[in-house]
PAKEKE-153430 format. One record per atom (N, C-alpha, C): residue number from 1; residue in three letters; chain; x, y, z. Coordinates in nm, 3 decimals, padded with zeros to 5 digits. Layout:
N
<pt seq="NUM" type="ALA" mol="A" east="X" north="Y" up="Z"/>
...
// end
This chain:
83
<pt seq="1" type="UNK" mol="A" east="09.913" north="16.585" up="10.583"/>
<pt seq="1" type="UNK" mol="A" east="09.857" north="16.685" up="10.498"/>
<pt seq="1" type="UNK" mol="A" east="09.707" north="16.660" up="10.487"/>
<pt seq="2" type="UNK" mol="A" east="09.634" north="16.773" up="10.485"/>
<pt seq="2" type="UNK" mol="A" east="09.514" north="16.770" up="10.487"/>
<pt seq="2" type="UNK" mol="A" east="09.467" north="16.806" up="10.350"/>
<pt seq="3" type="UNK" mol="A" east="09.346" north="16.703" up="10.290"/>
<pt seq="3" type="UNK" mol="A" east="09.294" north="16.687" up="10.137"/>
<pt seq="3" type="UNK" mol="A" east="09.207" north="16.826" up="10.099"/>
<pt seq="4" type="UNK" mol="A" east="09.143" north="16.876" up="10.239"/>
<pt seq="4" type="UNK" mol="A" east="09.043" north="16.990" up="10.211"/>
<pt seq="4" type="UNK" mol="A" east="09.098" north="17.118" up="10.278"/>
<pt seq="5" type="UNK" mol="A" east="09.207" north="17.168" up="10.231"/>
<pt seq="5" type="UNK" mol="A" east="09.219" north="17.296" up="10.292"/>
<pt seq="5" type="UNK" mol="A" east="09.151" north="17.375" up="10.234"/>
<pt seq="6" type="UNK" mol="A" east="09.170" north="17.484" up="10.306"/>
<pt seq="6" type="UNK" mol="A" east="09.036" north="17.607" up="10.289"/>
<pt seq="6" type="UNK" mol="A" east="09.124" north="17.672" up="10.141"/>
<pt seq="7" type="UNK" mol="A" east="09.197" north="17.700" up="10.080"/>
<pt seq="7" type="UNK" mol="A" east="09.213" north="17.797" up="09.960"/>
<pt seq="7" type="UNK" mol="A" east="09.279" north="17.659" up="09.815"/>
<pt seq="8" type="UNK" mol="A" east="09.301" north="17.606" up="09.887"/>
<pt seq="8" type="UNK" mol="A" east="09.397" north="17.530" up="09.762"/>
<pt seq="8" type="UNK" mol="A" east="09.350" north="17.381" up="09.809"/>
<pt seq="9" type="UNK" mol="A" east="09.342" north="17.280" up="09.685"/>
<pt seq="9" type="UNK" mol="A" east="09.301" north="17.117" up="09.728"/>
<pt seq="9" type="UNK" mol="A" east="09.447" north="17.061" up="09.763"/>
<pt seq="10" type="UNK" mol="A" east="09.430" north="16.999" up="09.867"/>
<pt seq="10" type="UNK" mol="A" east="09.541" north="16.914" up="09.905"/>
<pt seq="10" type="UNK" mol="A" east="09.605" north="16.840" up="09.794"/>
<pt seq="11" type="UNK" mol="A" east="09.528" north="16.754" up="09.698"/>
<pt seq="11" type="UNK" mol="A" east="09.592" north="16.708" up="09.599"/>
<pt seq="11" type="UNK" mol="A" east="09.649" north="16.797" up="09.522"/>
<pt seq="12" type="UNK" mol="A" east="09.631" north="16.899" up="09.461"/>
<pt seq="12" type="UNK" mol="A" east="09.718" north="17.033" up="09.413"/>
<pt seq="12" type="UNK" mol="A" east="09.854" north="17.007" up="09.447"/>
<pt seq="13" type="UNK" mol="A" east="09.840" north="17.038" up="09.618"/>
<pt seq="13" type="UNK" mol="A" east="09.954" north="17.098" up="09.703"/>
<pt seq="13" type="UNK" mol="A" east="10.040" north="16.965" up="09.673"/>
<pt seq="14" type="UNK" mol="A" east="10.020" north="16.844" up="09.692"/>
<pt seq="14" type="UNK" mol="A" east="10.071" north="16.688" up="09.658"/>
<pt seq="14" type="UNK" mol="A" east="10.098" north="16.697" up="09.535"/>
<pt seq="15" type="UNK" mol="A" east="10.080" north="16.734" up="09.412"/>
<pt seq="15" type="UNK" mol="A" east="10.118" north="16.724" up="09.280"/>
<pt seq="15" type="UNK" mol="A" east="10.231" north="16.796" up="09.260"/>
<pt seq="16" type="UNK" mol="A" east="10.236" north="16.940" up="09.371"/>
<pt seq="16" type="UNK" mol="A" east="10.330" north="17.023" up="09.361"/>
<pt seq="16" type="UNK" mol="A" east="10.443" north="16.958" up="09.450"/>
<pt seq="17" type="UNK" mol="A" east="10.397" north="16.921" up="09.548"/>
<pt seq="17" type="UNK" mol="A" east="10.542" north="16.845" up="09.619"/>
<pt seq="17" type="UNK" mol="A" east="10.625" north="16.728" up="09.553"/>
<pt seq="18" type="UNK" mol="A" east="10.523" north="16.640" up="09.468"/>
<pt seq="18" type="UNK" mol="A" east="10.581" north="16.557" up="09.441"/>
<pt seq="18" type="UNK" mol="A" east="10.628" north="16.584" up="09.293"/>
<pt seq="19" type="UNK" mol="A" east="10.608" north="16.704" up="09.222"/>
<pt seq="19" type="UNK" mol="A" east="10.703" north="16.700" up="09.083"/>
<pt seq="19" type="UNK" mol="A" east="10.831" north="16.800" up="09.133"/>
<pt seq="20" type="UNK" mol="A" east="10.834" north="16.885" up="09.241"/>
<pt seq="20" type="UNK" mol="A" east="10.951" north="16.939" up="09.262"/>
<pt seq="20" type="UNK" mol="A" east="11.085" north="16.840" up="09.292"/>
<pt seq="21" type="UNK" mol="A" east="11.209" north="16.802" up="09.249"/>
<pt seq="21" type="UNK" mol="A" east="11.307" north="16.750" up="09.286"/>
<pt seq="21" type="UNK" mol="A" east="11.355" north="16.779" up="09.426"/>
<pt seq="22" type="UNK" mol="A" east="11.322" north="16.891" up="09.466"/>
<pt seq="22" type="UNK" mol="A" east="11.369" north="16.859" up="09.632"/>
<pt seq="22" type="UNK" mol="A" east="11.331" north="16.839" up="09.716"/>
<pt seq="23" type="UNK" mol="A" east="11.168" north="16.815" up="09.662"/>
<pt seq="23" type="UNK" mol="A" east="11.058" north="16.771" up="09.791"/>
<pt seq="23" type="UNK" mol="A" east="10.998" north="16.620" up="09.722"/>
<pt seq="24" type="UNK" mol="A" east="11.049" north="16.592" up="09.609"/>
<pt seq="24" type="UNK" mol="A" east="10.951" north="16.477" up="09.565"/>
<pt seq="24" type="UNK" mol="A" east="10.957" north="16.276" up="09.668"/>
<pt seq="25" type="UNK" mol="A" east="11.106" north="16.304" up="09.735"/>
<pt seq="25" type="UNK" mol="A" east="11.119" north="16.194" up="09.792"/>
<pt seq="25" type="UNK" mol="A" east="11.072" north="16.235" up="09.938"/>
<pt seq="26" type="UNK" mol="A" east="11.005" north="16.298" up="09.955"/>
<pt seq="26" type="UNK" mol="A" east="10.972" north="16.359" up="10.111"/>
<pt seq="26" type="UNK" mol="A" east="10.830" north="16.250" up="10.128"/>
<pt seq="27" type="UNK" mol="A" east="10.853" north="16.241" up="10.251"/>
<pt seq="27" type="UNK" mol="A" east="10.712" north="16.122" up="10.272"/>
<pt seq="27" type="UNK" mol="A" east="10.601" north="16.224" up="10.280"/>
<pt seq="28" type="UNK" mol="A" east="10.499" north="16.174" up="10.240"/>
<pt seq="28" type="UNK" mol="A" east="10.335" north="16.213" up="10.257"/>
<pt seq="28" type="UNK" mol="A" east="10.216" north="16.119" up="10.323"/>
<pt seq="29" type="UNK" mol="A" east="10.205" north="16.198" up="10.412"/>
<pt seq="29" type="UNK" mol="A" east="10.073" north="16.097" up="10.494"/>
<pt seq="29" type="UNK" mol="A" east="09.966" north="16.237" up="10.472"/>
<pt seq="30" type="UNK" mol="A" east="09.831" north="16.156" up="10.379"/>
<pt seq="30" type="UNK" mol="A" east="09.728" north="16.269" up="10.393"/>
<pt seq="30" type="UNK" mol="A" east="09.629" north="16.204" up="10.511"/>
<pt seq="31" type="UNK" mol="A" east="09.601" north="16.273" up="10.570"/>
<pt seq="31" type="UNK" mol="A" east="09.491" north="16.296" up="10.733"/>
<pt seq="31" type="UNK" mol="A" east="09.400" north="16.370" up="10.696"/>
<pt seq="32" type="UNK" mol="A" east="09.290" north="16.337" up="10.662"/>
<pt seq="32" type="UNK" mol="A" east="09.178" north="16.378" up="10.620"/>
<pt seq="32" type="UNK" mol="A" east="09.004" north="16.347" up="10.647"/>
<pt seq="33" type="UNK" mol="A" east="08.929" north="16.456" up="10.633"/>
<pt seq="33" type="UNK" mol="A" east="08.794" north="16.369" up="10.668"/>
<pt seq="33" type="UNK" mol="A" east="08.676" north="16.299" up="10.567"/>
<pt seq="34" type="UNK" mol="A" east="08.775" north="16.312" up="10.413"/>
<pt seq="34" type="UNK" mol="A" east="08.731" north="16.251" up="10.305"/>
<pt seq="34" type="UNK" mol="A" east="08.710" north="16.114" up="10.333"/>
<pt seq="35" type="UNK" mol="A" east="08.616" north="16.051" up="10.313"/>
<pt seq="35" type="UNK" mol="A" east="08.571" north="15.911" up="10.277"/>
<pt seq="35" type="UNK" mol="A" east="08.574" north="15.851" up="10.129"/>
<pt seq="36" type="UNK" mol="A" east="08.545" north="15.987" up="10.073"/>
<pt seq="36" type="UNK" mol="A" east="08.570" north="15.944" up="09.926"/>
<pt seq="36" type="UNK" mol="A" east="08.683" north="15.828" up="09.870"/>
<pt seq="37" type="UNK" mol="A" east="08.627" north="15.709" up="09.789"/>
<pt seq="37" type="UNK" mol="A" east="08.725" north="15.602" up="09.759"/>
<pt seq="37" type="UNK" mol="A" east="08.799" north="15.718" up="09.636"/>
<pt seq="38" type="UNK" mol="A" east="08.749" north="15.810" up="09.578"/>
<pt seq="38" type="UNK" mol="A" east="08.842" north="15.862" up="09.455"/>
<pt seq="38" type="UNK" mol="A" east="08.939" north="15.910" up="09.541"/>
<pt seq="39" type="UNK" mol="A" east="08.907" north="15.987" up="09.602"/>
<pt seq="39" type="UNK" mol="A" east="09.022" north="16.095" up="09.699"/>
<pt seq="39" type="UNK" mol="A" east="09.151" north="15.990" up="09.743"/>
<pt seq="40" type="UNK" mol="A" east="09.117" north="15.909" up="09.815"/>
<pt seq="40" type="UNK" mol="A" east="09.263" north="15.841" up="09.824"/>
<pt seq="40" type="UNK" mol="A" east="09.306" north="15.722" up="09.724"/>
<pt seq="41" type="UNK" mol="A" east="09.207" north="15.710" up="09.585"/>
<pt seq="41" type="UNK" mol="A" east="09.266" north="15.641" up="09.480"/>
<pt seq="41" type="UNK" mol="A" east="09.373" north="15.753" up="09.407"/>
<pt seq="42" type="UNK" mol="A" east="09.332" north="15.850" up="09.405"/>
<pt seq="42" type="UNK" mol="A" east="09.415" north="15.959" up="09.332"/>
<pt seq="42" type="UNK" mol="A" east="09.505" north="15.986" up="09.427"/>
<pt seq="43" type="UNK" mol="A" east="09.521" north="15.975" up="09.582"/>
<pt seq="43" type="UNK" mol="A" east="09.627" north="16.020" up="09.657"/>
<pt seq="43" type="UNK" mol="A" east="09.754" north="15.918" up="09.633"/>
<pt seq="44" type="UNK" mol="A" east="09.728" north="15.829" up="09.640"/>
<pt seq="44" type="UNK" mol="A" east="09.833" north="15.717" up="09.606"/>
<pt seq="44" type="UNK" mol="A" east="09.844" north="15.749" up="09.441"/>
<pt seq="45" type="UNK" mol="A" east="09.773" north="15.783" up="09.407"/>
<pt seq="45" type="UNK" mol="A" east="09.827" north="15.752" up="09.241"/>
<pt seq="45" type="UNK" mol="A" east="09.936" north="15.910" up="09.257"/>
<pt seq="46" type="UNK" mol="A" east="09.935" north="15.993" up="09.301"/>
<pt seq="46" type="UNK" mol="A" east="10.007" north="16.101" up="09.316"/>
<pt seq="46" type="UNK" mol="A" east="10.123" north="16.083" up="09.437"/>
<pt seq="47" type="UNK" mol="A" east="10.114" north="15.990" up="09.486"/>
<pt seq="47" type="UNK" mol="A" east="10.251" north="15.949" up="09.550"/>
<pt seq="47" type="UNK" mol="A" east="10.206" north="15.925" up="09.722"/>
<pt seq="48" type="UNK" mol="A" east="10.096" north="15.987" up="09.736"/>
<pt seq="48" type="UNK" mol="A" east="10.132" north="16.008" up="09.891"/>
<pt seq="48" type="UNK" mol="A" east="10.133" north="15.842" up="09.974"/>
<pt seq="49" type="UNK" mol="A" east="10.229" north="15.855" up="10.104"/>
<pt seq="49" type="UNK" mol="A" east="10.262" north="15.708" up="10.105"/>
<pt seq="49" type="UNK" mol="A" east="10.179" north="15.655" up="10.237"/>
<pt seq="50" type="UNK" mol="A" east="10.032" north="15.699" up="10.264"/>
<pt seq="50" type="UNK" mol="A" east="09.951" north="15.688" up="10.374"/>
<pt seq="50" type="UNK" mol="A" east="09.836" north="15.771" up="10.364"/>
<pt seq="51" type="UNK" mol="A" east="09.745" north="15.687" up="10.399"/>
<pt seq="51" type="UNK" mol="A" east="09.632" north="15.783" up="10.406"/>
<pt seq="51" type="UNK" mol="A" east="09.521" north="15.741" up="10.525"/>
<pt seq="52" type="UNK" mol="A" east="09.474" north="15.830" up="10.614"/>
<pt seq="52" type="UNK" mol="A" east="09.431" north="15.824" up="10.722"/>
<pt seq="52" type="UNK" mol="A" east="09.257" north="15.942" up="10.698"/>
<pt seq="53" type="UNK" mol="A" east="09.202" north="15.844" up="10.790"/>
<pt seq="53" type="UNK" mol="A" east="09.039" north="15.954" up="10.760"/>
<pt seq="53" type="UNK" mol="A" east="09.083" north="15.971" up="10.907"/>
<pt seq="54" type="UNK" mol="A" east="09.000" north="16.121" up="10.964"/>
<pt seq="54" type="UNK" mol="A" east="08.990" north="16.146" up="11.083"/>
<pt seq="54" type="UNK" mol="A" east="08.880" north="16.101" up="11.163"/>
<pt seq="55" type="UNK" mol="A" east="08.877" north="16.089" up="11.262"/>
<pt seq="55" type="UNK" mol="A" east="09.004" north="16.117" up="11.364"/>
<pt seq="55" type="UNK" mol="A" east="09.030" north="15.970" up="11.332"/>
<pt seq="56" type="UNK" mol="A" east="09.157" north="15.991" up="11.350"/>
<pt seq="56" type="UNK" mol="A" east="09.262" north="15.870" up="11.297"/>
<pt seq="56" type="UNK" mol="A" east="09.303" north="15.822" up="11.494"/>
<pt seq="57" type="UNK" mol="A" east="09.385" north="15.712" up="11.498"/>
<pt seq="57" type="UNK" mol="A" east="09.463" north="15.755" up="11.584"/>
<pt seq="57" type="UNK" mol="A" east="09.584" north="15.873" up="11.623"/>
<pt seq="58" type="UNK" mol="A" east="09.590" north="15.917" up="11.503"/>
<pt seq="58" type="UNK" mol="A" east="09.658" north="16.043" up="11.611"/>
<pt seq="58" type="UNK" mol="A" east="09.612" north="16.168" up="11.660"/>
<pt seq="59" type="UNK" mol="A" east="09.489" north="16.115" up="11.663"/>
<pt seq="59" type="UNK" mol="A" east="09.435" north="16.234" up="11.753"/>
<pt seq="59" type="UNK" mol="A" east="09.445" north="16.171" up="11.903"/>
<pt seq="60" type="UNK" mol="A" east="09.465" north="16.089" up="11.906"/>
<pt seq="60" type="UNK" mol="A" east="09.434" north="16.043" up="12.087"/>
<pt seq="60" type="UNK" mol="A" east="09.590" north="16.032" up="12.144"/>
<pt seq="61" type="UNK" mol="A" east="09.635" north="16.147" up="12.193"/>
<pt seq="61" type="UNK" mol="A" east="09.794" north="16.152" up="12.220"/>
<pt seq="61" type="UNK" mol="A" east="09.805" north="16.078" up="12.322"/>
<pt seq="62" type="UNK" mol="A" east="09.647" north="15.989" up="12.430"/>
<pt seq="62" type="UNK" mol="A" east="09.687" north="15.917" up="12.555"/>
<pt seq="62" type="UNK" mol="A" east="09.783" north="15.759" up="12.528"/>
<pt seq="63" type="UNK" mol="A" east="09.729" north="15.765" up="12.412"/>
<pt seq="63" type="UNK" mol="A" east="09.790" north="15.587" up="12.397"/>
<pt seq="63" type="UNK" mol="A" east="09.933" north="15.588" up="12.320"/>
<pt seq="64" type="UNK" mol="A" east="10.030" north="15.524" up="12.342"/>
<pt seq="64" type="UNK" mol="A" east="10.131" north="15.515" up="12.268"/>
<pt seq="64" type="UNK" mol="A" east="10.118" north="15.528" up="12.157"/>
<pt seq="65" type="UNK" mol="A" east="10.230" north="15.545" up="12.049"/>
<pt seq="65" type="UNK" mol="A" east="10.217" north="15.513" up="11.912"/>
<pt seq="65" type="UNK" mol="A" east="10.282" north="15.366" up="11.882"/>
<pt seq="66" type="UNK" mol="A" east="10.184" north="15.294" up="11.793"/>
<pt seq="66" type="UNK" mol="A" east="10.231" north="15.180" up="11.726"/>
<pt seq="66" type="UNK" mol="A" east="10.211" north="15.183" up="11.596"/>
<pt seq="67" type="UNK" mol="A" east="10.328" north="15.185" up="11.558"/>
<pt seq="67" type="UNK" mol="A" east="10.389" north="15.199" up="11.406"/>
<pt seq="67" type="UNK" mol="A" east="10.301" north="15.028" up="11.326"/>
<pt seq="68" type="UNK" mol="A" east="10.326" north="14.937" up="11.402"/>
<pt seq="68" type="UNK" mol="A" east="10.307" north="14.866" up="11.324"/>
<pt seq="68" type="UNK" mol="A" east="10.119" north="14.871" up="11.308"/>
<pt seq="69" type="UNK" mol="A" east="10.058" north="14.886" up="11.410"/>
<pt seq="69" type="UNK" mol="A" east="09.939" north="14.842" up="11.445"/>
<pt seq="69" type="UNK" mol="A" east="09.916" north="14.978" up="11.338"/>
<pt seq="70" type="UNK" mol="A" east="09.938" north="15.111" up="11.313"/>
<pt seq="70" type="UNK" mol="A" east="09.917" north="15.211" up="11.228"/>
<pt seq="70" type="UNK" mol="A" east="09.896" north="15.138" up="11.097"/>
<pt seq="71" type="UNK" mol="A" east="10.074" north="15.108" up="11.041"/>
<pt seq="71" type="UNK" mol="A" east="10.079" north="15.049" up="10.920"/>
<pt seq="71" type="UNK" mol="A" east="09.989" north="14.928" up="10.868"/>
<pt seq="72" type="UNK" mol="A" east="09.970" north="14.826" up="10.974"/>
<pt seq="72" type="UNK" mol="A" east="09.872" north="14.732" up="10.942"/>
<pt seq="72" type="UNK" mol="A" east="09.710" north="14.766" up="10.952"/>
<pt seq="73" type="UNK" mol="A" east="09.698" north="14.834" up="11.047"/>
<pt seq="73" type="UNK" mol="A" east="09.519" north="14.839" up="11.079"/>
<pt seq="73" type="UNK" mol="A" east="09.481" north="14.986" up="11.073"/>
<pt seq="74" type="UNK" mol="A" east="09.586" north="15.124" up="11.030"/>
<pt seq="74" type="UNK" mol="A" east="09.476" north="15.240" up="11.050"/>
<pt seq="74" type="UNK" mol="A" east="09.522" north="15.243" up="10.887"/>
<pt seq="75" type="UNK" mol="A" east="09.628" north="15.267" up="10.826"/>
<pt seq="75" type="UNK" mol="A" east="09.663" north="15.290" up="10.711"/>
<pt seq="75" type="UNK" mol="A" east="09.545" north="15.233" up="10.613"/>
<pt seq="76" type="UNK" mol="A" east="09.489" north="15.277" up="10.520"/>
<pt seq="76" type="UNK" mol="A" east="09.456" north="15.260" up="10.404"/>
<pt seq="76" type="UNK" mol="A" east="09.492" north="15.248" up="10.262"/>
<pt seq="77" type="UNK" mol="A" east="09.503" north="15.145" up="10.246"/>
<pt seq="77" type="UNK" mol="A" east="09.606" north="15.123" up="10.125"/>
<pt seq="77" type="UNK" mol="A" east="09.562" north="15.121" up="09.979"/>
<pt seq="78" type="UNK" mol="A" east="09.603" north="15.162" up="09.887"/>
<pt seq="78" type="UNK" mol="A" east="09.490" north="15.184" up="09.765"/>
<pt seq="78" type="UNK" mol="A" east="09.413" north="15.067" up="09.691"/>
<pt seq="79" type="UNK" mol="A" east="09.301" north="15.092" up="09.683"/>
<pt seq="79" type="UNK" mol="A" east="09.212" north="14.965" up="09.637"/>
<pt seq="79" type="UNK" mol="A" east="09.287" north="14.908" up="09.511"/>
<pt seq="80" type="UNK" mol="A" east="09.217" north="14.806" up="09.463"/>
<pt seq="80" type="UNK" mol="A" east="09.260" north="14.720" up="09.344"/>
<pt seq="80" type="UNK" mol="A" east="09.178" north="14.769" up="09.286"/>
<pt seq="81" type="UNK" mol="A" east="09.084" north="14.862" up="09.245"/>
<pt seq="81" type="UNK" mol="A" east="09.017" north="14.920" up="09.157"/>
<pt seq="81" type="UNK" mol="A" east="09.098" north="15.034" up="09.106"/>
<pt seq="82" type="UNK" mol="A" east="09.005" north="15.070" up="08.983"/>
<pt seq="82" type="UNK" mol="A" east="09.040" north="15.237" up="08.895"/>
<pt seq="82" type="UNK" mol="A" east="08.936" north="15.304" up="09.010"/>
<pt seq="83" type="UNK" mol="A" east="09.032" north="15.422" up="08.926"/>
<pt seq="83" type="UNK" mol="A" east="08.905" north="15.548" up="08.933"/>
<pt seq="83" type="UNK" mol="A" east="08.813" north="15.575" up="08.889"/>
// end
């Protein structure tokens, strides 16, 4: 999911997925070109379970995917700070 869509903020659209009961256990990876440390302090605080700035690796469809090398080295995980 992308943080800056053109009519509605991604976090919106994430607040709405995650208080509905039939979408709230659905995974969320936001892919975005925010740098902002708030943007993905508030994405994790709203559930989403990954957060990636672009171009991430999945833009480069030549190289395999590695789950772990993702989870350990592209993933961003939420700081030990507030907002």
């Amino acid at each position: 999911m992308d943080l800056k869509l053109p009519k509605v903020s991604g976090l919106q659209v994430l607040r709405e997925i995650k208080a509905r009961p039939e979408t709230k256990a659905l995974p969320v990876v936001a892919w975005t070109a925010s740098r902002e440390e708030r943007d993905r302090a508030e994405s994790y605080l709203l559930g989403v379970n990954s957060y990636i700035q672009k171009p991430g690796i999945l833009t480069n469809s030549a190289r395999p995917f590695n789950y772990c090398a993702y989870w350990l080295g592209v993933n961003q995980p939420p700081s030990s700070g507030r907002l």
